[in-house]
C-alpha positions in Angstrom: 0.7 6.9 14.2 -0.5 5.5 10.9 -1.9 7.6 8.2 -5.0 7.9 7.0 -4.3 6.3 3.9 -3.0 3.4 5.4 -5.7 2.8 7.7 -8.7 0.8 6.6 -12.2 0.9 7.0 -12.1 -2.9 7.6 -9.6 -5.3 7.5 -9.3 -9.0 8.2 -6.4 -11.2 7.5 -4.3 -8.5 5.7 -2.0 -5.7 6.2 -0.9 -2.3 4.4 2.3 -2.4 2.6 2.3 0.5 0.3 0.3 3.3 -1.3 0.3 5.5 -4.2 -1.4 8.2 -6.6 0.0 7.0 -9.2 1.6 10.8 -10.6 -2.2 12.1 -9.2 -3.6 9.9 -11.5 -5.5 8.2 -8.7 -7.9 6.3 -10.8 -6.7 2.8 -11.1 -8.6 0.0 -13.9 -6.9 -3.0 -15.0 -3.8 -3.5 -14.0 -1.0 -6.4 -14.6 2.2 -6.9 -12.9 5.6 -8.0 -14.7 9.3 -8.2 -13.2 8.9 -5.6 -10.8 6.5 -2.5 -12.4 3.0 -2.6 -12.5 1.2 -1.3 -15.4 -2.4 0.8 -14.7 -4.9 1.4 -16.9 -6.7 4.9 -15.9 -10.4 5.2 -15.8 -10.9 8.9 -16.5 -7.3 10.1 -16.7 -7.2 7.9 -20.1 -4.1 6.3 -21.0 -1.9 4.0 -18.6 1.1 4.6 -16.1 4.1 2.8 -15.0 5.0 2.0 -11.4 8.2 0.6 -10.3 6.7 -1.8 -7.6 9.9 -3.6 -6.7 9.8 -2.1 -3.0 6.0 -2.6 -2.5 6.7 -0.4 0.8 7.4 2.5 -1.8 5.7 2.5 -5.2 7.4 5.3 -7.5 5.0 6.2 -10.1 7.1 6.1 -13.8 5.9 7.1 -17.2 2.8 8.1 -18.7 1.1 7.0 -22.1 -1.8 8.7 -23.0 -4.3 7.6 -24.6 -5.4 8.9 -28.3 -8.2 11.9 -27.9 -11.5 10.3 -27.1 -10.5 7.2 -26.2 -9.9 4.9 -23.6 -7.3 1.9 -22.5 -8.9 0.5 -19.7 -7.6 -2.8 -20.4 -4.3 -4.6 -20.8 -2.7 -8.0 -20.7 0.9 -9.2 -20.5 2.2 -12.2 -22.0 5.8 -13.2 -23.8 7.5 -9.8 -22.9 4.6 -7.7 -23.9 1.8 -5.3 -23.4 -1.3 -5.7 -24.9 -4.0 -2.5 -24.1 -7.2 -1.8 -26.0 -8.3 1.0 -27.5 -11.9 2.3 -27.7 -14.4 4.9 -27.5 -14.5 6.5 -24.0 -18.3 5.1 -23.3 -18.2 7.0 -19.6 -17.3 10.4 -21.4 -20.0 9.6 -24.1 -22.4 7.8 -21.8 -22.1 9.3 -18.6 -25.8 8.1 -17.4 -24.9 4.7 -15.9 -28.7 3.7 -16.5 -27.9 4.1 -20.3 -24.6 2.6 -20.6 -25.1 -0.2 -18.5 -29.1 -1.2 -19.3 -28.9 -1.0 -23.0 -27.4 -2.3 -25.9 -25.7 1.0 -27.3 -24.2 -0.1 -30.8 -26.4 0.9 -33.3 -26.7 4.3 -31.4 -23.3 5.0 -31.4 -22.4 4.1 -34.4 -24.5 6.9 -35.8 -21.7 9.5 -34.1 -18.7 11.2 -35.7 -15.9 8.2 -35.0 -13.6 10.7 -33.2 -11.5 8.5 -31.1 -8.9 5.6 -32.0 -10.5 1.8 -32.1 -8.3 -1.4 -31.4 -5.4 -2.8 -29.5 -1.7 -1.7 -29.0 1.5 -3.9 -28.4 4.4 -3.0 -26.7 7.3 -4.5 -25.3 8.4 -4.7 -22.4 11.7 -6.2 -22.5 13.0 -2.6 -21.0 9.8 -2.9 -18.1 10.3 0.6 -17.0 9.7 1.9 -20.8 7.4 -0.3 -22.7 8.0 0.7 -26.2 4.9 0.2 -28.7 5.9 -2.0 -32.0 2.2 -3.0 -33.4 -1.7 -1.9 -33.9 -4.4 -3.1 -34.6 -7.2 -1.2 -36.1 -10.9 -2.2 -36.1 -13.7 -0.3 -37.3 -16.1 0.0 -34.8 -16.7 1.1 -30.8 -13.1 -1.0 -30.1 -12.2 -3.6 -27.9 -13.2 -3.7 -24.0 -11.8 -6.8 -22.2 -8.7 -8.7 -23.4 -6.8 -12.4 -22.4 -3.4 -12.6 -23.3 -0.9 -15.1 -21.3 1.7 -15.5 -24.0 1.6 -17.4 -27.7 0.2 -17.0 -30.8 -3.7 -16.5 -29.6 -5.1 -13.4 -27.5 -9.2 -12.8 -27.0 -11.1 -10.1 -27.0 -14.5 -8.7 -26.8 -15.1 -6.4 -29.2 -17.9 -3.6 -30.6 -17.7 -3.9 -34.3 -19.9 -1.8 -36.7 -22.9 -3.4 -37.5 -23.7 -5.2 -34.0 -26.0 -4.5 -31.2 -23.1 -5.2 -28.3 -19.7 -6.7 -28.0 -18.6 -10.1 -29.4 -16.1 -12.9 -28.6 -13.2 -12.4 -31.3 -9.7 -14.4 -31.1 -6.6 -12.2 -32.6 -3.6 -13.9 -34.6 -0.5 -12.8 -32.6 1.8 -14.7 -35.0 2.9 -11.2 -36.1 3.3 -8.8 -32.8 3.3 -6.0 -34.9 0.5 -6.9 -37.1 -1.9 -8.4 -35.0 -5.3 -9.3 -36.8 -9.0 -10.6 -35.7 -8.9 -14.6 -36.8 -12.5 -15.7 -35.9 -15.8 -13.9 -34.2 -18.7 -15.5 -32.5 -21.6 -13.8 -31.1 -25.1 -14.5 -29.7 -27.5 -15.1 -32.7 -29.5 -11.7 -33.3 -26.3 -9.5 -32.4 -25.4 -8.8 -36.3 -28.2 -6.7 -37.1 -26.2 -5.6 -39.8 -26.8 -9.4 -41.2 -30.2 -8.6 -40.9 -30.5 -11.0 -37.2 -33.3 -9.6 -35.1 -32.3 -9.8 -31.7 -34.9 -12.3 -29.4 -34.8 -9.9 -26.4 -35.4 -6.3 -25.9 -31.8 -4.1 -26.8 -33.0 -1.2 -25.0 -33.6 -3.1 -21.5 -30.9 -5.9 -22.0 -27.4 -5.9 -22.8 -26.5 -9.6 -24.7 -22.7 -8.5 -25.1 -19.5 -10.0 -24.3 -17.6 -8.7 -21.5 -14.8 -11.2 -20.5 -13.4 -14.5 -21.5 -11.2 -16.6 -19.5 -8.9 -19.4 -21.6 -8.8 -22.6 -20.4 -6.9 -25.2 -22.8 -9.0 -24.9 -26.0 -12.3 -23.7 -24.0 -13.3 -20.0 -23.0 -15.2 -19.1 -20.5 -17.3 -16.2 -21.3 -19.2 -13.8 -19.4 -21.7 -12.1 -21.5 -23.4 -9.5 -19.2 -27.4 -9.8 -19.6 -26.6 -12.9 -21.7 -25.4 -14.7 -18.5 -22.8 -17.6 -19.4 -21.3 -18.6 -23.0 -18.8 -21.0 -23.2 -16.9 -21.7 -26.8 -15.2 -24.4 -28.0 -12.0 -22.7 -29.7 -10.2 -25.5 -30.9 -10.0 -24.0 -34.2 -9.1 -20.4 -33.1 -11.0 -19.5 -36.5 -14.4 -20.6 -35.8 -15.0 -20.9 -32.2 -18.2 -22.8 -31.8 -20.7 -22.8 -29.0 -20.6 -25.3 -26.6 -23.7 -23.7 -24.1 -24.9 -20.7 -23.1 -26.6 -20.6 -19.8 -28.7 -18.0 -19.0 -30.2 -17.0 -15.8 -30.9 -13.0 -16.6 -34.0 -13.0 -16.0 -34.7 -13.9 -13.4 -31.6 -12.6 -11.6 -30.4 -9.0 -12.5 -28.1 -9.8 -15.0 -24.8 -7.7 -15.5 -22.3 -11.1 -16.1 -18.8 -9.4 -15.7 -15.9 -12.1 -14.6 -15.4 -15.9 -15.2 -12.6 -17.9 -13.6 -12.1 -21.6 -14.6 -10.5 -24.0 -11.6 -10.2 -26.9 -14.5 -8.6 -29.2 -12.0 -11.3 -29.2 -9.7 -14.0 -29.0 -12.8 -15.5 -25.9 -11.2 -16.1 -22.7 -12.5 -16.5 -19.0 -10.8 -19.0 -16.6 -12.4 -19.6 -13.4 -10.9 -22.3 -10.3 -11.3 -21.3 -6.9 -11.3 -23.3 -4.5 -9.3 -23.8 -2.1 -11.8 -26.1 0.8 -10.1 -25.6 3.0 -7.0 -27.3 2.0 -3.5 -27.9 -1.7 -5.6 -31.0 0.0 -7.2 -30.0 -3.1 -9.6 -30.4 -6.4 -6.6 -27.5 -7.9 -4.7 -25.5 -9.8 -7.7 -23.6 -12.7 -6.9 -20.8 -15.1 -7.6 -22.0 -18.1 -8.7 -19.7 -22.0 -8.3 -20.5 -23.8 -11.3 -20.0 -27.5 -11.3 -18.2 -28.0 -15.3 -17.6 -32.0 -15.0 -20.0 -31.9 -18.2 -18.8 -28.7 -19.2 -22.1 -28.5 -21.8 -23.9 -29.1 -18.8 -22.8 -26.5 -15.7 -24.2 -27.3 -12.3 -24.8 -24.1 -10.3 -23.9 -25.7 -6.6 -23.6 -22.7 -4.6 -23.2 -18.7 -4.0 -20.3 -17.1 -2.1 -21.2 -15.2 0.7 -21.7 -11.5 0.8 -19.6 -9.3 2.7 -22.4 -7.9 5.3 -20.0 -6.0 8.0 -21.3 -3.3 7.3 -24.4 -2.3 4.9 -22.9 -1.9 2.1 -25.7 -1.6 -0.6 -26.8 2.1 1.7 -23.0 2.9 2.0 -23.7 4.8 -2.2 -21.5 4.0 -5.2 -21.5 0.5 -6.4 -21.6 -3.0 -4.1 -20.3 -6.3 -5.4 -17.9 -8.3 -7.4 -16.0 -6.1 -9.7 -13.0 -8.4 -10.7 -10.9 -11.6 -9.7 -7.3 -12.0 -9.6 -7.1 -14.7 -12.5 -4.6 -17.5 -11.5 -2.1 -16.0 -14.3 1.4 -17.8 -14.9 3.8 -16.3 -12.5 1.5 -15.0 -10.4 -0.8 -16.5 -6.9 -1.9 -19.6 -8.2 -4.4 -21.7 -6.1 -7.7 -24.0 -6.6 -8.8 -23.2 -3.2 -7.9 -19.4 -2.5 -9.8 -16.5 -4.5 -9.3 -12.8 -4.5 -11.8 -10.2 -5.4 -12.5 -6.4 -5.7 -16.1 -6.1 -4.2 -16.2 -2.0 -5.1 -17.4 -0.4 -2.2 -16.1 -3.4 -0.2 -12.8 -3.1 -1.5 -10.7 -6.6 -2.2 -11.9 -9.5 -0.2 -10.5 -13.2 -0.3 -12.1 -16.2 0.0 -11.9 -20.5 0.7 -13.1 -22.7 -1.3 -12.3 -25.4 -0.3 -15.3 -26.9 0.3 -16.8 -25.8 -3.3 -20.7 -26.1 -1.4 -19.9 -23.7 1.5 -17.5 -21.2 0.3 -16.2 -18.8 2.9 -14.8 -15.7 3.3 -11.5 -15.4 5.2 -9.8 -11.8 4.2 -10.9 -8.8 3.6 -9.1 -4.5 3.4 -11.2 -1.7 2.7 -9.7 1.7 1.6 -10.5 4.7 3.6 -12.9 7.3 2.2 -11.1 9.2 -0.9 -10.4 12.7 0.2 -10.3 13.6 -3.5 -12.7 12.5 -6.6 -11.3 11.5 -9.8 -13.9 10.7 -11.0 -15.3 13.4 -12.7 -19.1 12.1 -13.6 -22.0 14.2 -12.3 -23.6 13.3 -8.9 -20.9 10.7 -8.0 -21.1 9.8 -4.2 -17.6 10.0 -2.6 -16.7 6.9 -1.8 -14.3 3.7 -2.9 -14.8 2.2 -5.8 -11.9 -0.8 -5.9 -11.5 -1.7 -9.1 -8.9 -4.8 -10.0 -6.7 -6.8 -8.0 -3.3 -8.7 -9.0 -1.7 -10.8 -6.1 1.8 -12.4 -6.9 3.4 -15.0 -6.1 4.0 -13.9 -2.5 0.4 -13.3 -1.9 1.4 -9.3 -2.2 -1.8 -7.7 -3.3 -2.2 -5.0 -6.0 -5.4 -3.4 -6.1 -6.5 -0.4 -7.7 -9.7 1.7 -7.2 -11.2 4.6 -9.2 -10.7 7.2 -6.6 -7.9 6.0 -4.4 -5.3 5.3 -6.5 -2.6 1.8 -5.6 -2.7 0.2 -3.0 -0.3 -2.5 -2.1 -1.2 -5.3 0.4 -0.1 -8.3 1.9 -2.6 -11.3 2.4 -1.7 -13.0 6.1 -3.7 -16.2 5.5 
């Protein structure tokens, strides 16, 4: 007789391999995976754990780090033998009204509050993978960093609250030095620095313009900038990235751009929505398929479907895209296949090959959390998967804010 954890609401098209709390730490973020240990980021615990994954049948939660008091590290990359994971203000403890975190630009505001948390991005290496030890910090004055791309080399990217801006920026970080790591060049949506006296062309206190997420594609990122839709940069000179276009299509959609995902062999491009409000009290958001042949010219050619088993916008929490596995070196790499955490809908896969009719052809959602780790007023009790990281063997890691790891395998 299976457990309850191992049983899934849904499933099509993959099977339960592995579960775990993570050291009751159930609620998973970001999370990479490197020679055999996954490495979580911790939405309201704060700080990260390590899990020796090498028997996914049997995760066995590892160390700890926490995070600094007030802060967050909710974000993390791995690249060359190390660990890159931000450091910020913890926005959910300080903003625990999703309407005001999520439907305003915030900067200004919380700038004006005692800076009583730690703001930038740590490095730590991992040639021991069960004990990353930290050798380098970078310190930023400002909110912090939220998102982060890091493969390996010289160059990481970052979106980043500075002081003196409404939102979060693009910013590219000099790696040259692992244990000095420094900001090298900034670019943001004209009207972002008020501090530079820009007056912002749309209304702060209904729209967010700030960066989210930027994917790296050769010397082009692909940003998703919330309310501010689609930016993407031309980064040849790491210095002084330069626009290339910024696409916008908030209003008349909902906004809430959270995840881009280049496919530069097939020139196409994934954008996706997040579903930012309970019950969808913010639309159905949606990821978009972006013809990039003129990459100053992106074609939207089609929507992938919406997972409609059930009905998911009544089922409470959040519905839609949350984040895509991203193609990294080492990991599942494919033009065609596409993983997803849908929140609500836990992880869902999908086929594209046919870049005008995607489909979906997998899908595994968690059972409802018996325990809340999420300690925000009023929350309903229900999944909220997170992130998703599938390796090379099409073993899935997913994580979710109330359910902790779960480990999958993708029969496809």
């Amino acid at each position: 007789m299976a457990s309850s954890v191992e049983t899934p609401d849904f499933a099509k098209n993959i099977k339960f391999l592995g579960h775990t709390l993570q050291g009751d730490r159930a609620d998973g973020m970001q999370l990479m995976v490197h020679k055999g240990y996954a490495y979580v980021s911790h939405m309201f615990s704060n700080g990260f754990s390590v899990i020796d994954v090498r028997d996914p049948r049997n995760p066995i939660p590892g160390k700890y780090y926490p995070a600094a008091p007030g802060t967050w590290n909710i974000h993390m990359q791995v690249g060359d033998d190390m660990l890159l994971v931000i450091s910020a203000a913890n926005l959910f403890a300080a903003i625990p009204n999703e309407a005001d975190y999520y439907g305003q630009s915030f900067g200004e505001i919380f700038m004006k509050r005692p800076k009583d948390y730690e703001a930038g991005m740590r490095v730590y290496d991992l040639k021991d993978p069960a004990n990353p030890r930290e050798i380098g910090f970078m310190d930023v004055d400002g909110v912090g960093l939220h998102r982060i791309w890091y493969t390996g080399g010289r160059w990481a990217y970052a979106s980043a609250l500075l002081t003196g801006f409404t939102d979060y920026m693009f910013i590219t970080i000099d790696m040259a030095d692992p244990a000095k790591p420094k900001i090298a060049g900034k670019w943001w949506i004209p009207g972002q620095n008020i501090a530079a006296g820009e007056k912002p062309s749309w209304d702060p206190l209904k729209w967010r313009y700030g960066h989210h997420h930027s994917v790296i594609a050769g010397d082009t990122a692909f940003g998703a900038w919330r309310d501010g839709s689609l930016v993407i940069l031309d980064i040849k000179d790491r210095a002084n990235p330069e626009l290339l276009v910024h696409k916008q299509w908030a209003p008349p959609f909902e906004g809430g751009t959270h995840s881009p995902l280049p496919i530069p062999n097939r020139n196409l491009l994934l954008v996706g929505d997040e579903g930012t409000m309970d019950d969808c009290q913010d639309g159905i958001k949606r990821i978009w398929v972006f013809d990039i042949r003129d990459v100053k010219n992106p074609i939207s050619i089609s929507t992938f479907p919406i997972p409609d088993e059930v009905d998911y916008p009544k089922k409470g929490g959040h519905f839609g895209l949350h984040n895509f596995h991203e193609n990294r070196p080492g990991s599942f790499v494919s033009d065609e296949i596409f993983f997803a955490t849908y929140q609500n809908a836990g992880v869902r896969v999908f086929d594209l090959k046919n870049e005008f009719a995607p489909q979906e052809v997998g899908a595994w959602v968690p059972p409802t959390p018996t325990k809340m780790w999420d300690k925000r007023p009023n929350r309903p009790q229900v999944v909220q998967s997170a992130d998703c990281f599938v390796d090379a063997n099409g073993v899935i890691f997913m994580t979710d804010y109330n359910t902790g790891l779960y480990i999958l395998q993708y029969e496809g």
